[in-house]
C-alpha positions in Angstrom: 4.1 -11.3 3.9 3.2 -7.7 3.4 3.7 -7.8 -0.3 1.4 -10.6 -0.9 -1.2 -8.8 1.4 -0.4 -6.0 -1.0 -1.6 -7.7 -4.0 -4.9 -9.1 -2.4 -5.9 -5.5 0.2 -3.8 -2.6 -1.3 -5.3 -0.2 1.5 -4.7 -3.0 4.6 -1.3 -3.5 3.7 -0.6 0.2 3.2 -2.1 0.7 6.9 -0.1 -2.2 8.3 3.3 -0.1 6.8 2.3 3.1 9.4 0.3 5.6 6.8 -3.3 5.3 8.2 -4.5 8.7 6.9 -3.1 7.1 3.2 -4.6 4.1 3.5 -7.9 5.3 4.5 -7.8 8.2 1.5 -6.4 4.9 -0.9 -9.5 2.5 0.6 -12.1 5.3 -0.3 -10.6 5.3 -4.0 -9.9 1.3 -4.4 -13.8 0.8 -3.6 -15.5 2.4 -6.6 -12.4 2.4 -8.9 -12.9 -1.9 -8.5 -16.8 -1.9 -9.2 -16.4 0.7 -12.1 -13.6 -0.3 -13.8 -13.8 -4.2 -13.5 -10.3 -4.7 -11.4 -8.4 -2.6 -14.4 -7.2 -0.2 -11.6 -6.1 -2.6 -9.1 -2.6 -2.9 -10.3 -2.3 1.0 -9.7 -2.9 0.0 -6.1 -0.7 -2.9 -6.1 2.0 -0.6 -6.9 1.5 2.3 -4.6 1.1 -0.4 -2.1 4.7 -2.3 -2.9 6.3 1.1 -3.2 5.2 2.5 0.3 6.1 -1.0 1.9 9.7 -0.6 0.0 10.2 3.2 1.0 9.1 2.0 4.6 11.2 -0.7 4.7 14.5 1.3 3.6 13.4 4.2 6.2 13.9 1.4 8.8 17.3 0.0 7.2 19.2 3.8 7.1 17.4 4.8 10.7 19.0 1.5 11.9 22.6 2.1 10.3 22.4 5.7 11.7 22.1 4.8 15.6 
């Protein structure tokens, strides 16, 4: 569910995976990069987004295998 948030609110998603201070410095970019580039830098977003969720998600996987 995260990832498809991930496509639609880059910077909600990214705060829903534990990095507020990232996703507020990421919200303050994705505003005016949408209304001046048209949505051509969304992707880049979409990406940081699916990558932090990933990295997050294999923290969780090797913290679990270790205790």
């Amino acid at each position: 569910m995260n990832y498809i948030l991930a496509i639609l609110l880059p910077p909600l998603s990214i705060l829903l995976t534990g990095r507020p201070f990232l996703a507020i410095v990421v919200f303050l970019i994705w505003i005016p990069a949408l209304i001046f580039s048209g949505g051509l830098t969304h992707p880049m977003f979409i990406l940081l987004a699916w990558f932090l969720i990933f990295h997050a998600r294999e923290d969780r996987r090797q913290h679990r295998d270790l205790s």
